[in-house]
Backbone bond lengths (Angstrom), bond angles and torsions (degrees), N, CA, C in turn:
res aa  C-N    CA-C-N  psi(-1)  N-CA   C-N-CA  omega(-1)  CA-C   N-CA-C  phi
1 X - - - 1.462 - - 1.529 112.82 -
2 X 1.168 99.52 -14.25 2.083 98.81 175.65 1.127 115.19 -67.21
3 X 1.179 124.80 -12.19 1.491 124.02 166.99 1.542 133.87 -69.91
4 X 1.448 87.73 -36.60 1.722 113.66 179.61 1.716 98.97 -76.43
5 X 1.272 119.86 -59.37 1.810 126.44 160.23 1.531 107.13 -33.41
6 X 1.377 123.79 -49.95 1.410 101.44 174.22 1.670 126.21 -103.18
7 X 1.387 119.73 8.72 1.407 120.48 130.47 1.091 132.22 -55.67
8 X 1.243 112.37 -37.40 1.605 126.38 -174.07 1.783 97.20 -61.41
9 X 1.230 104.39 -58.51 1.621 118.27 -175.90 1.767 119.52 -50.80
10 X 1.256 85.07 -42.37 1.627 102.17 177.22 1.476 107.06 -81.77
11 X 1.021 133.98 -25.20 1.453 155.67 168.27 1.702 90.73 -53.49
12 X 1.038 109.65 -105.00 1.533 125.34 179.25 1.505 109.48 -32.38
13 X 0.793 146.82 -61.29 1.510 157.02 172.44 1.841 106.61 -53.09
14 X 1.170 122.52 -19.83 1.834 118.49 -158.26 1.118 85.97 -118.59
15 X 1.348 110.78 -69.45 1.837 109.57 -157.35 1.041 123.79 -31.02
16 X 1.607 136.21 -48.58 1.313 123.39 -178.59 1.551 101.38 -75.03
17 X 1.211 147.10 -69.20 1.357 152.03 154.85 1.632 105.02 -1.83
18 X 1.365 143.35 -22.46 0.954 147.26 -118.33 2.060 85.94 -133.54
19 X 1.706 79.66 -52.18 1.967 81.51 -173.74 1.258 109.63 -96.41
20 X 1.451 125.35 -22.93 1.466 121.38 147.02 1.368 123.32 -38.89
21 X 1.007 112.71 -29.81 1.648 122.11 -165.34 1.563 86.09 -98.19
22 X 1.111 150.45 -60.41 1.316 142.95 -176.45 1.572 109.79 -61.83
23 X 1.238 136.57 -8.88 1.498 144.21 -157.51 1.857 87.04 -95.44
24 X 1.575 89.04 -41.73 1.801 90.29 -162.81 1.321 100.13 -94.50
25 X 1.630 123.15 7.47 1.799 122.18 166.50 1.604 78.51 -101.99
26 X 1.496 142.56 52.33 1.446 123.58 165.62 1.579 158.35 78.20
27 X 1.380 86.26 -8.63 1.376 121.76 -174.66 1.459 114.17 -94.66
28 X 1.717 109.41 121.62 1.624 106.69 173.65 1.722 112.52 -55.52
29 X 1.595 102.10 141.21 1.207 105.85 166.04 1.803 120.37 -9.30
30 X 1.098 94.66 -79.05 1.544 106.01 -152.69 1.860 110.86 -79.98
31 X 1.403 111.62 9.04 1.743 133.36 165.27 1.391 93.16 -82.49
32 X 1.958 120.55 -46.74 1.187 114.01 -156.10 1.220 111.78 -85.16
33 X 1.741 105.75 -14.28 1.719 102.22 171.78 1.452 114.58 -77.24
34 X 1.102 134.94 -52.91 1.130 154.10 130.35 1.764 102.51 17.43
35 X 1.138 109.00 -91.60 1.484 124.75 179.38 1.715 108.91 -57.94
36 X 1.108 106.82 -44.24 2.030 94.67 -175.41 1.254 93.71 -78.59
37 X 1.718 125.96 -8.32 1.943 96.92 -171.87 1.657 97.14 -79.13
38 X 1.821 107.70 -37.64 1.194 110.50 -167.00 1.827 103.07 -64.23
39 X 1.548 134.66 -44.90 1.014 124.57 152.25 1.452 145.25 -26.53
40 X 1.457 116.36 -32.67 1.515 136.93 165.80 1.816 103.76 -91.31
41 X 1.096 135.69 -30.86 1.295 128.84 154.84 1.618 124.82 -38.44
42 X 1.826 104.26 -48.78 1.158 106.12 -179.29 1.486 111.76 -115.99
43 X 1.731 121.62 49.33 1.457 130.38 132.87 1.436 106.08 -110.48
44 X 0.865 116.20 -31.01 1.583 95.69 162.32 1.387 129.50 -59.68
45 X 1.283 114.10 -35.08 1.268 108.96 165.94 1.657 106.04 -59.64
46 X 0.920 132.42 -53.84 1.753 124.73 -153.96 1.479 96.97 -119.94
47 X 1.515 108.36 31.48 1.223 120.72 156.11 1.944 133.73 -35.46
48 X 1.549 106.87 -40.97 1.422 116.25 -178.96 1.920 100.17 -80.50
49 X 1.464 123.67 -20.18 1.110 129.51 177.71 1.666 115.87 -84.52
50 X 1.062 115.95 -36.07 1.669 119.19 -167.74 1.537 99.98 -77.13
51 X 1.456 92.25 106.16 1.727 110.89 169.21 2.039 106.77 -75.37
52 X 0.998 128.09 -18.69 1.636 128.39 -177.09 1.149 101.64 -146.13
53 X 1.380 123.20 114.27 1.210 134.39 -153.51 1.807 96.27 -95.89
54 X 1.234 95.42 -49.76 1.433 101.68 -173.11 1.765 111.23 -66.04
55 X 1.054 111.93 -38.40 1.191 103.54 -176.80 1.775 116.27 -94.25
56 X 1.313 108.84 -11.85 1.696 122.62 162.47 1.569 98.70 -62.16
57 X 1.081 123.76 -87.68 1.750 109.68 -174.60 1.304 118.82 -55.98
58 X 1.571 134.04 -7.66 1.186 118.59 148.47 1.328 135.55 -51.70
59 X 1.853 116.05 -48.59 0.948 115.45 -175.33 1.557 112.60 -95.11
60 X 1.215 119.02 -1.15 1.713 114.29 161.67 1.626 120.04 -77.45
61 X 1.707 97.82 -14.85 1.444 108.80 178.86 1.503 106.47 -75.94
62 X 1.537 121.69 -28.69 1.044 117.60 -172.82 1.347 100.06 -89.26
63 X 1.121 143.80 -30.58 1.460 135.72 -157.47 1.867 92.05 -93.95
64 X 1.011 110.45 -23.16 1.708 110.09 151.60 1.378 136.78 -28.47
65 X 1.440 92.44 -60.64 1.207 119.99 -175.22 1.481 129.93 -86.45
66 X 1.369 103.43 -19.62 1.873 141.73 -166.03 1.591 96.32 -97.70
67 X 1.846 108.99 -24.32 1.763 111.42 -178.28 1.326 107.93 -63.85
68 X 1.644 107.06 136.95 1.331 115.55 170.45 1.626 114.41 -67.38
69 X 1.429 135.28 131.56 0.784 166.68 -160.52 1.517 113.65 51.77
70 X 1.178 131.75 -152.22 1.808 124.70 -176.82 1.830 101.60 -91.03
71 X 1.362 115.90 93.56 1.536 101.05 175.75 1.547 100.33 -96.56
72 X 1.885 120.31 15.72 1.530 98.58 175.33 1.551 106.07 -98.37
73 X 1.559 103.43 155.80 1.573 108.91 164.54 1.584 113.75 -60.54
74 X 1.877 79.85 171.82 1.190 94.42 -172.05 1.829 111.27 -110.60
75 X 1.489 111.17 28.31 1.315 133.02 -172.65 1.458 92.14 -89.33
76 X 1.625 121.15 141.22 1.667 125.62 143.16 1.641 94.93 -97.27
77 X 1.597 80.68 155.99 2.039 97.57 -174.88 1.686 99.23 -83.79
78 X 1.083 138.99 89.85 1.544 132.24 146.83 1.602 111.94 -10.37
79 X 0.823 99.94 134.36 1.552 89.98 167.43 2.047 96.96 173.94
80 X 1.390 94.24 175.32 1.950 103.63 -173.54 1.137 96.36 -40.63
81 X 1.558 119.66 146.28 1.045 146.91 164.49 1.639 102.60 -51.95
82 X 0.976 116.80 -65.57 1.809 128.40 172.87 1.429 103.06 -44.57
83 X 1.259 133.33 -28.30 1.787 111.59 167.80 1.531 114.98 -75.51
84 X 1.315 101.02 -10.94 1.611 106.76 -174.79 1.314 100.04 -84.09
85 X 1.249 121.86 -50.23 1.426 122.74 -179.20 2.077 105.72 -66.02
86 X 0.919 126.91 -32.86 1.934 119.72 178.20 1.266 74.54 -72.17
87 X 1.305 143.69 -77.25 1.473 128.85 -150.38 1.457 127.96 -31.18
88 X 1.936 94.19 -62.57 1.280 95.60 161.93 1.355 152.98 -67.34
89 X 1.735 92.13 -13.74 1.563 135.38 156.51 1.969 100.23 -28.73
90 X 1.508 92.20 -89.53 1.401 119.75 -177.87 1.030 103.80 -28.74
91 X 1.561 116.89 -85.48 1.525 133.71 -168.34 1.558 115.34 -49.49
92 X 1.303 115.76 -23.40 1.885 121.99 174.48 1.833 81.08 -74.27
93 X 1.006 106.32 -83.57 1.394 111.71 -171.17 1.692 117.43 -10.65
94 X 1.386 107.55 -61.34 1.363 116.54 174.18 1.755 119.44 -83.75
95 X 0.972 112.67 32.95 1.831 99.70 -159.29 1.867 87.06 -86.28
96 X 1.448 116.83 -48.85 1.401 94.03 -172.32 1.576 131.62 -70.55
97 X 1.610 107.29 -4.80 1.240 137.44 159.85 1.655 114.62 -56.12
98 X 1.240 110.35 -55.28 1.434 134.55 -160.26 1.571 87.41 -80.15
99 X 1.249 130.05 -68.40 1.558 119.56 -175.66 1.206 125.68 -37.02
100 X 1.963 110.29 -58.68 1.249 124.46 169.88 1.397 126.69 -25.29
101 X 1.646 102.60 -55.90 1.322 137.84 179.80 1.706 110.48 -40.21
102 X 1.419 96.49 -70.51 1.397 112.60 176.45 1.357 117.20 -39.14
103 X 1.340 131.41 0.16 1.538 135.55 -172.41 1.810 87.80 -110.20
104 X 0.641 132.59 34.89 1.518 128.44 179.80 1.303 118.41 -127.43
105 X 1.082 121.23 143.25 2.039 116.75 178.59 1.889 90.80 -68.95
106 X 0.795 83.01 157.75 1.990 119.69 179.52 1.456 99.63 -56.81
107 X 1.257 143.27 -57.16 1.301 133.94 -176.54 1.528 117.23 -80.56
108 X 1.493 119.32 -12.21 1.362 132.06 177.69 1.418 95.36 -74.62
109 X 1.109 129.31 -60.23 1.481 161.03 -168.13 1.566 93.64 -40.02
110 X 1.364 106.93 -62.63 1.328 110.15 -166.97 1.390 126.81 -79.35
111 X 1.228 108.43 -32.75 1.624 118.78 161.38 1.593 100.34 -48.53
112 X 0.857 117.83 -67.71 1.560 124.72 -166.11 1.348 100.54 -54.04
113 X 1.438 132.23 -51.35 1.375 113.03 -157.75 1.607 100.20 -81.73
114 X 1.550 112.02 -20.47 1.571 113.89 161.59 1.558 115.52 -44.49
115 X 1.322 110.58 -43.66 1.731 120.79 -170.41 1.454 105.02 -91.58
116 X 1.317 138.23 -23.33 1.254 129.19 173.62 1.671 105.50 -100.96
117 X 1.181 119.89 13.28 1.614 126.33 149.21 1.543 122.98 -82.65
118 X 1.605 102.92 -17.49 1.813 95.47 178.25 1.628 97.24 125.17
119 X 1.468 129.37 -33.54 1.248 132.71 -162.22 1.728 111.39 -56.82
120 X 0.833 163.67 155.20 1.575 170.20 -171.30 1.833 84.21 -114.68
121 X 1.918 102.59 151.14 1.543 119.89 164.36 1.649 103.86 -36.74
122 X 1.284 110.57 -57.92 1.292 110.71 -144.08 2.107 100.59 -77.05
123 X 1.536 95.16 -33.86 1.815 70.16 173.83 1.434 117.72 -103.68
124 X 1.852 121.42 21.62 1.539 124.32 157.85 1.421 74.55 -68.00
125 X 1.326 120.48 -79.94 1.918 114.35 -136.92 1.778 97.67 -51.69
126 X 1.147 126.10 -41.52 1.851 110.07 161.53 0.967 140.46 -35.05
127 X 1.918 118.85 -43.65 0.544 133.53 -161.05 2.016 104.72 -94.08
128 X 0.998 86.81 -33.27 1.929 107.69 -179.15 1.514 99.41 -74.62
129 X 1.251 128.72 -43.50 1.326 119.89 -147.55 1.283 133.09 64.45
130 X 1.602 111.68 51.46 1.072 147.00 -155.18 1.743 116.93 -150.73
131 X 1.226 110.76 141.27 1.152 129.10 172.53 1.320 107.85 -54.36
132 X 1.582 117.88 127.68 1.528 111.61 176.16 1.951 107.20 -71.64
133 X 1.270 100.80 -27.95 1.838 89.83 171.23 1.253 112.65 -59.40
134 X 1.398 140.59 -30.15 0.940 149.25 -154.80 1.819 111.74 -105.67
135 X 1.302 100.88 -5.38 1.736 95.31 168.91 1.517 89.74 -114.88
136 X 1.699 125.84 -12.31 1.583 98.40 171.04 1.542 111.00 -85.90
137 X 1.239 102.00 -0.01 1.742 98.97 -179.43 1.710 108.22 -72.12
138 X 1.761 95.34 -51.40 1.351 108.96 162.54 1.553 125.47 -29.64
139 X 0.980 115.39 -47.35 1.867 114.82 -142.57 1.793 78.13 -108.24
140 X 1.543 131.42 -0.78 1.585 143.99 178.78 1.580 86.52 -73.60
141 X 1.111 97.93 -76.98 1.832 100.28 -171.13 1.404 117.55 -80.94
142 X 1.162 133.37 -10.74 1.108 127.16 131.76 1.473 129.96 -32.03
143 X 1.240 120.39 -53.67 1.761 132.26 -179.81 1.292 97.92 -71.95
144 X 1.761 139.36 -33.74 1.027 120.64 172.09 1.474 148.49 -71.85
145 X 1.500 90.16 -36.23 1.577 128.37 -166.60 1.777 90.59 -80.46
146 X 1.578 120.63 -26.79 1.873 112.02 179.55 1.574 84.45 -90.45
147 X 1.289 128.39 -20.01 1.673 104.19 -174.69 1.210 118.22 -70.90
148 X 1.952 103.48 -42.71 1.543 119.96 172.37 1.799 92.70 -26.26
149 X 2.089 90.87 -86.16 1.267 108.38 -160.35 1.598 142.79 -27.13
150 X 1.801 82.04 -34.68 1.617 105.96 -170.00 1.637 99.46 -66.61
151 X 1.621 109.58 -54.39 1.544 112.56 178.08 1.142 110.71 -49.18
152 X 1.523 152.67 -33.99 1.238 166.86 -156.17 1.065 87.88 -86.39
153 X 1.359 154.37 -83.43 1.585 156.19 -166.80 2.051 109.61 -23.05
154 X 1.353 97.05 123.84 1.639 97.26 -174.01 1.730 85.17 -72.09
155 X 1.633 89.16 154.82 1.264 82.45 165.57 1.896 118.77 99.60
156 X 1.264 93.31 -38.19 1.386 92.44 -169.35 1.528 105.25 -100.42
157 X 1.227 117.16 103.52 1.742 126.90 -160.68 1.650 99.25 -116.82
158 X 1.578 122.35 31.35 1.263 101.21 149.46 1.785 125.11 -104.92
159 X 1.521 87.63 -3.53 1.308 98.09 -171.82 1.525 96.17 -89.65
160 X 1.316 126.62 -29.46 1.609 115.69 176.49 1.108 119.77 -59.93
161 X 1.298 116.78 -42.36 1.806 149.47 176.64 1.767 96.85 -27.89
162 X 1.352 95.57 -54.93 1.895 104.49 -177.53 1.618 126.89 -63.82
């Protein structure tokens, strides 16, 4: 049963982190609940196998989402009231992040929310199946294309200032 105790743990601790992190790969809230519950469904299953927990339901979340036609349910995960609230925690936290974001192609998107999750080049490109030159090339025009953008934003007069 110590296994299930430290799913449980990783459970409680990821999940909201999990759809935050999918909010900022683009995804409305409630796609991203949707998709990380079905993602935490299937580490528990291959729970005694998953050496990186955090980055195992990342990338099943993405290949989730990457599935041809809708293979997620149509279940929300119940769970403490208090994960709902960090969730919404998170996601307030990130909303002007998350908008920005949304101006980005889909694979830009995702590198980044890989790199603003904690991940280093070298285990996105592991995790992607991708060349680590090729997610630092990524996260290159990435830093530019939000600098473009950011200057583009009415309103935002520190970036004109420069």
């Amino acid at each position: 049963m110590c296994g299930h105790d430290e799913f449980d743990a990783f459970f409680r601790a990821d999940f909201p982190a999990l759809v935050a992190f999918l909010c900022k790969a683009g995804f409305e809230v409630e796609t991203a609940r949707d998709v990380a519950a079905e993602a935490m469904l299937h580490a528990l299953e291959a729970w005694p196998i998953v050496e990186d927990p955090r980055a195992w339901v990342r990338r099943v979340a993405g290949r989730l989402i990457d599935a041809p036609g809708d293979a997620r349910t149509d279940w929300a995960l119940a769970g403490d009231p208090r994960d709902d609230e960090k969730l919404a925690g998170l996601v307030e936290q990130h909303a002007d992040l998350i908008e920005l974001l949304s101006a980005l192609p889909g694979k830009q998107r995702m590198v980044l929310a890989w790199s603003l999750d904690g991940f280093t080049p070298s285990q996105i490109a592991e995790a992607l199946r991708v060349a680590p030159a090729t997610v630092r090339s990524t996260l290159r025009h990435v830093r530019e294309r939000l600098r473009r953008l950011r200057a583009a934003r009415p309103g935002d007069q520190r970036d004109r200032k420069r």
